[in-house]
Backbone bond lengths (Angstrom), bond angles and torsions (degrees), N, CA, C in turn:
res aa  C-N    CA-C-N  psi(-1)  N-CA   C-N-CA  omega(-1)  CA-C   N-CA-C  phi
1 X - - - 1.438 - - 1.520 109.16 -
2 X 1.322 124.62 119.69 0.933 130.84 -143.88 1.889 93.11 -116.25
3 X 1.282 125.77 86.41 1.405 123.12 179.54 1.507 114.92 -145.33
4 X 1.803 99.65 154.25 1.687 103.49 -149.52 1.560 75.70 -96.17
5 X 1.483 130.90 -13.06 1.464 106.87 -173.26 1.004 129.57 -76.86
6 X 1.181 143.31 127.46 1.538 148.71 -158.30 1.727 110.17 -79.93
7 X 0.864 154.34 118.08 1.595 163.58 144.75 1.193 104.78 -38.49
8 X 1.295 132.81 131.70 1.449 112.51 155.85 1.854 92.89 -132.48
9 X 1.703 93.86 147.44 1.431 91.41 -177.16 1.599 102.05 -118.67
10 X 1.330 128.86 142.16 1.041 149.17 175.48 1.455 138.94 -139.02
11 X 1.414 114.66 145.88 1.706 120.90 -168.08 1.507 99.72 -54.24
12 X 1.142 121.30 111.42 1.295 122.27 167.08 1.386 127.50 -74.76
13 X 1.496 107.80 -17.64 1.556 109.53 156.37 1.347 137.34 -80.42
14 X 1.380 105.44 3.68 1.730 114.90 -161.10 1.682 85.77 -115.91
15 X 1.178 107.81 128.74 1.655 138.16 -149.85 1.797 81.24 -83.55
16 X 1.549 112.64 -55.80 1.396 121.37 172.82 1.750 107.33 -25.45
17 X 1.202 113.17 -95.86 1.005 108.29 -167.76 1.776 127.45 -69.03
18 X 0.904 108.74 -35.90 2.199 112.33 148.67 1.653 90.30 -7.57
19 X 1.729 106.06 -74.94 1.239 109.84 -154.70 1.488 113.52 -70.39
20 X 1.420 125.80 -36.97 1.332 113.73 144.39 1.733 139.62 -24.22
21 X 1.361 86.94 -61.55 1.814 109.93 -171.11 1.758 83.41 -65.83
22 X 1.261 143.24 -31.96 1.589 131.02 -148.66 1.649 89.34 -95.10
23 X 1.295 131.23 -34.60 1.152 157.49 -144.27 1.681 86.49 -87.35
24 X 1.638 105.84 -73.83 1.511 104.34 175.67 1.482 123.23 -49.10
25 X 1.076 95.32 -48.66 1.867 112.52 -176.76 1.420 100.20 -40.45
26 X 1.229 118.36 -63.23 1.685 134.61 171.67 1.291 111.18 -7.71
27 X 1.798 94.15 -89.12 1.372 109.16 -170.33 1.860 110.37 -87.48
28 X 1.060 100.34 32.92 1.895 101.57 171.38 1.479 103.19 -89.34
29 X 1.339 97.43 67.23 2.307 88.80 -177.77 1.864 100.84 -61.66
30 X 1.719 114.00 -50.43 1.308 112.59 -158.57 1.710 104.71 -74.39
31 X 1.448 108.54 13.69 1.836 94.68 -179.15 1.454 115.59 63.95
32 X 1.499 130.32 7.24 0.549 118.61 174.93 1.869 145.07 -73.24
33 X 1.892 102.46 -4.72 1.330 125.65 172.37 1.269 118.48 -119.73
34 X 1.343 125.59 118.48 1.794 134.49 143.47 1.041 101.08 -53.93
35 X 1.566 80.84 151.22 1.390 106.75 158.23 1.713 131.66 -118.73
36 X 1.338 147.67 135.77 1.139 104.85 163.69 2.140 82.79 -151.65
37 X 1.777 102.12 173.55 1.273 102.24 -175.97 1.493 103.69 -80.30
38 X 1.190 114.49 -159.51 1.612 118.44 163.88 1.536 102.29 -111.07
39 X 1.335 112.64 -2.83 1.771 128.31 165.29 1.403 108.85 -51.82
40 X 1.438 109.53 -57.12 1.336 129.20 -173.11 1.321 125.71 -126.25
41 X 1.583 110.48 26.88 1.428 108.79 161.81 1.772 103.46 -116.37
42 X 1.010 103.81 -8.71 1.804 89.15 152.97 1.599 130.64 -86.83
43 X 1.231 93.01 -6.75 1.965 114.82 178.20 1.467 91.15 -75.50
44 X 1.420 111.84 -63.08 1.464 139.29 -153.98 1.964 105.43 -56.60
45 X 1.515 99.66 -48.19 1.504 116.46 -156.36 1.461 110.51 -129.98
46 X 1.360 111.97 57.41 1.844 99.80 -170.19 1.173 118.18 -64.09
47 X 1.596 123.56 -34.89 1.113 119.67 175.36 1.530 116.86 -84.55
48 X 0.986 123.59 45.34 1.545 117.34 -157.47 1.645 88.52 -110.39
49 X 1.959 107.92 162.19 1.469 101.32 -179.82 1.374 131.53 -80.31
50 X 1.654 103.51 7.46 1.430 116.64 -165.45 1.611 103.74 -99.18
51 X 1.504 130.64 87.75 1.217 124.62 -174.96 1.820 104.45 -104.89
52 X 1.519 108.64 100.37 1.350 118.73 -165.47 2.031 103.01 -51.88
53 X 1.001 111.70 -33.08 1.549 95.20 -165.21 1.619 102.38 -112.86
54 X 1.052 119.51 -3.35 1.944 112.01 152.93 1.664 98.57 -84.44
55 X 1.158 115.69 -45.36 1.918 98.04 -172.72 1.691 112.50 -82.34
56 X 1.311 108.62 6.85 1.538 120.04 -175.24 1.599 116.33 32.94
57 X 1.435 99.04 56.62 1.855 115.19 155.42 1.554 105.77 -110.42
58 X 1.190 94.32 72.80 1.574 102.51 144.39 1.532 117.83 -101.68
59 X 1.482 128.02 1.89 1.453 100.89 -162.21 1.938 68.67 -138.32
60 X 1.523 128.09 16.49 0.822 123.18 168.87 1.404 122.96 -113.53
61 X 1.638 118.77 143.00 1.510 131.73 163.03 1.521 118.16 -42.10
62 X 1.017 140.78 119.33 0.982 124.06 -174.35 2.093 111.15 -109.77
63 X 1.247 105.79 143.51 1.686 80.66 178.25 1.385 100.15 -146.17
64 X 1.507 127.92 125.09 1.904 142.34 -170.52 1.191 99.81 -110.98
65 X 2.069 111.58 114.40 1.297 97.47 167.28 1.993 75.13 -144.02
66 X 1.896 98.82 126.64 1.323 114.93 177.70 1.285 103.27 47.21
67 X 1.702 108.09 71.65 1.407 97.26 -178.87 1.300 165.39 70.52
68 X 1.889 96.88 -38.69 1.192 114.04 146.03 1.712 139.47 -63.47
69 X 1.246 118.05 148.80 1.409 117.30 -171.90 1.383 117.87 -109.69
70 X 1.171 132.38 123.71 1.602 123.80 172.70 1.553 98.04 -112.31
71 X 1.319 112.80 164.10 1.847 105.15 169.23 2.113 75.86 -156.58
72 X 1.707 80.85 169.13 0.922 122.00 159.31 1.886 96.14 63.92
73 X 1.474 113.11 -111.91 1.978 104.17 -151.25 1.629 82.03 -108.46
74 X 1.675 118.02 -10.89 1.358 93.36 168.40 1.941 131.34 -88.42
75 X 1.463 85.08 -3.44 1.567 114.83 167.37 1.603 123.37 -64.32
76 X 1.754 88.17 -51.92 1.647 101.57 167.65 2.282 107.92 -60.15
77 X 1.296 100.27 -55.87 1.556 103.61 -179.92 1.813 112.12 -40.87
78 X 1.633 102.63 -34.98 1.447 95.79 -169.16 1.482 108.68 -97.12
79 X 1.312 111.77 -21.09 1.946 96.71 160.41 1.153 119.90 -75.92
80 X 1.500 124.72 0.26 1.514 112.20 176.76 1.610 95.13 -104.42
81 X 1.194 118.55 -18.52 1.804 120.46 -166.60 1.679 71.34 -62.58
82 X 1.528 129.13 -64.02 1.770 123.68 -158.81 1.494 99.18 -52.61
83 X 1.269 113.38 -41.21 1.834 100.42 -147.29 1.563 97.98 -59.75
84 X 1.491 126.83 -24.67 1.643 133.59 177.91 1.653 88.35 79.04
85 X 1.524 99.79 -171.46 1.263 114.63 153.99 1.585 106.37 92.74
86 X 1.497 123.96 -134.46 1.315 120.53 -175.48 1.765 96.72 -73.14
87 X 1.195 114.05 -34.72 1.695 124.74 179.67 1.476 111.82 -18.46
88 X 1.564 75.66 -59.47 2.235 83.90 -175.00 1.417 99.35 -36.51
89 X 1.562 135.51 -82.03 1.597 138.08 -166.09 1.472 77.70 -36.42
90 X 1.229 147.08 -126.49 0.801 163.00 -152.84 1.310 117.65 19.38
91 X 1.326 118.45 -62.60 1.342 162.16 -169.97 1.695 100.33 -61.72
92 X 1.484 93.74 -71.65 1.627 117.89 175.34 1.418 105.50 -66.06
93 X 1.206 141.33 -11.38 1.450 134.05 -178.55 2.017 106.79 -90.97
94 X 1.578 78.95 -37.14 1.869 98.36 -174.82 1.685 115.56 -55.99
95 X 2.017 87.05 -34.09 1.762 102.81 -167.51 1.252 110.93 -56.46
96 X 0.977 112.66 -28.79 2.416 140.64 -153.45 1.412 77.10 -62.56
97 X 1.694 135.57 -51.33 1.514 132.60 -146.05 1.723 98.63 -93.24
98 X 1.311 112.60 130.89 1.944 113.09 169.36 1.048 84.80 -53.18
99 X 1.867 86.27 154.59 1.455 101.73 172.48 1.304 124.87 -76.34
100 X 1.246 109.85 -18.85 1.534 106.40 175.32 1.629 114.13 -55.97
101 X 1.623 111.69 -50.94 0.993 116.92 176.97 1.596 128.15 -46.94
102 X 1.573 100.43 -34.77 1.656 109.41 160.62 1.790 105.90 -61.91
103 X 1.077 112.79 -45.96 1.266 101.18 -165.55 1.518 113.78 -65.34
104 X 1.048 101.04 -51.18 1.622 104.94 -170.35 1.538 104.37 -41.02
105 X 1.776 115.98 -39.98 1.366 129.56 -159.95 1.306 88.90 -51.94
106 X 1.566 113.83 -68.32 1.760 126.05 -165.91 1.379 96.92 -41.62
107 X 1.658 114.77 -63.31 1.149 115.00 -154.81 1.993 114.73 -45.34
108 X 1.105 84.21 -60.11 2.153 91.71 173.06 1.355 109.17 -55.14
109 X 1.379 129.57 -42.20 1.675 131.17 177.36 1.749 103.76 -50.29
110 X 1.195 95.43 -55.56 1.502 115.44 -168.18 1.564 110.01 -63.79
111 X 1.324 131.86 -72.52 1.679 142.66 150.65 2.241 89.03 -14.16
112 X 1.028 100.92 -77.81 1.696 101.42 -157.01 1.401 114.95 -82.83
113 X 1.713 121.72 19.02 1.037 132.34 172.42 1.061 112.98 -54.54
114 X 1.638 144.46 -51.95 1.507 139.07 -159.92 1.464 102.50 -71.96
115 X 1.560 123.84 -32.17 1.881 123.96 -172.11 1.365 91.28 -71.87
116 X 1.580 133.47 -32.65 1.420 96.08 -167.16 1.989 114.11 -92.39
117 X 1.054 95.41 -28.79 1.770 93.71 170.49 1.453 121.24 -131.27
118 X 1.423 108.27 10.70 1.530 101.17 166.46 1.439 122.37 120.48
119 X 1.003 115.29 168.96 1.742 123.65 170.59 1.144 120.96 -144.86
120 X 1.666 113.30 113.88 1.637 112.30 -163.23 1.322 100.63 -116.92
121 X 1.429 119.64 143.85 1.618 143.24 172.48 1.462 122.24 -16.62
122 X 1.645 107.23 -50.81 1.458 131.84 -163.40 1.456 100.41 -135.22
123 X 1.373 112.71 164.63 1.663 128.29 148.98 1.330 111.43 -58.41
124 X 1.842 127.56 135.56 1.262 93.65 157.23 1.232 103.15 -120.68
125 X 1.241 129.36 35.85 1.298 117.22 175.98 2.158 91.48 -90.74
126 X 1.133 96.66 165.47 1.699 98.19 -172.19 1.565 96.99 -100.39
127 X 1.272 115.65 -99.34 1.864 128.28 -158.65 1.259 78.44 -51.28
128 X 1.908 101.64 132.33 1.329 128.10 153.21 1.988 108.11 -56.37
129 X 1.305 115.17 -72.47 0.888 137.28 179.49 1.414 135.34 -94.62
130 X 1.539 130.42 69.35 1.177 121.29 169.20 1.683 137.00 -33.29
């Protein structure tokens, strides 16, 4: 399947990223991003190559474009590389830092995600897939 739209999969219980994913959803004028949780993209995709608890991204972003996999702050780099626009600096300002150093960032954001906005029961965003 040959598509420029990017997937991004996310904790649908972590209030954190909801508000991200609602945030993206927003400003996605060109359609160019899905969405779906990791609630319901193993419902959604059983055979798919992204198996959250053998590759242990649970506390990771996940992002599918043609198959390919990004997780974690290089996941974050490639939905803003799509969003274009002021993003690029963004992107290009982020590059200046090793990647480890990005990572580690995600990594602690990510670990202490539920203390700063929460942990809710369910998804509430609805359509898996726009």
């Amino acid at each position: 399947m040959k598509s420029k739209r990017l997937i991004i999969v996310y904790d649908g219980c972590c209030s954190m990223c909801s508000l991200f994913v609602r945030w993206l959803s927003f400003v996605n004028k060109k359609k160019k991003l899905s969405f779906v949780s990791q609630q319901n993209y193993t419902v959604l995709f059983p055979d798919s190559i992204v198996n959250f608890d053998q590759l242990n991204l649970n506390d990771q972003l996940v992002v599918i474009r043609n198959r390919s996999l990004f997780t974690g702050a290089k996941a974050v780099l490639e939905i803003l590389r799509e969003k274009g626009g002021g993003y690029i600096w963004l992107v290009r300002l982020l590059q200046l830092f090793p990647q480890t150093f990005l990572d580690k960032i995600y990594n602690w954001v990510a670990h202490h995600r539920y203390r700063f906005l929460g942990r809710r029961k369910s998804c509430s965003i609805r359509s898996p897939l726009p």
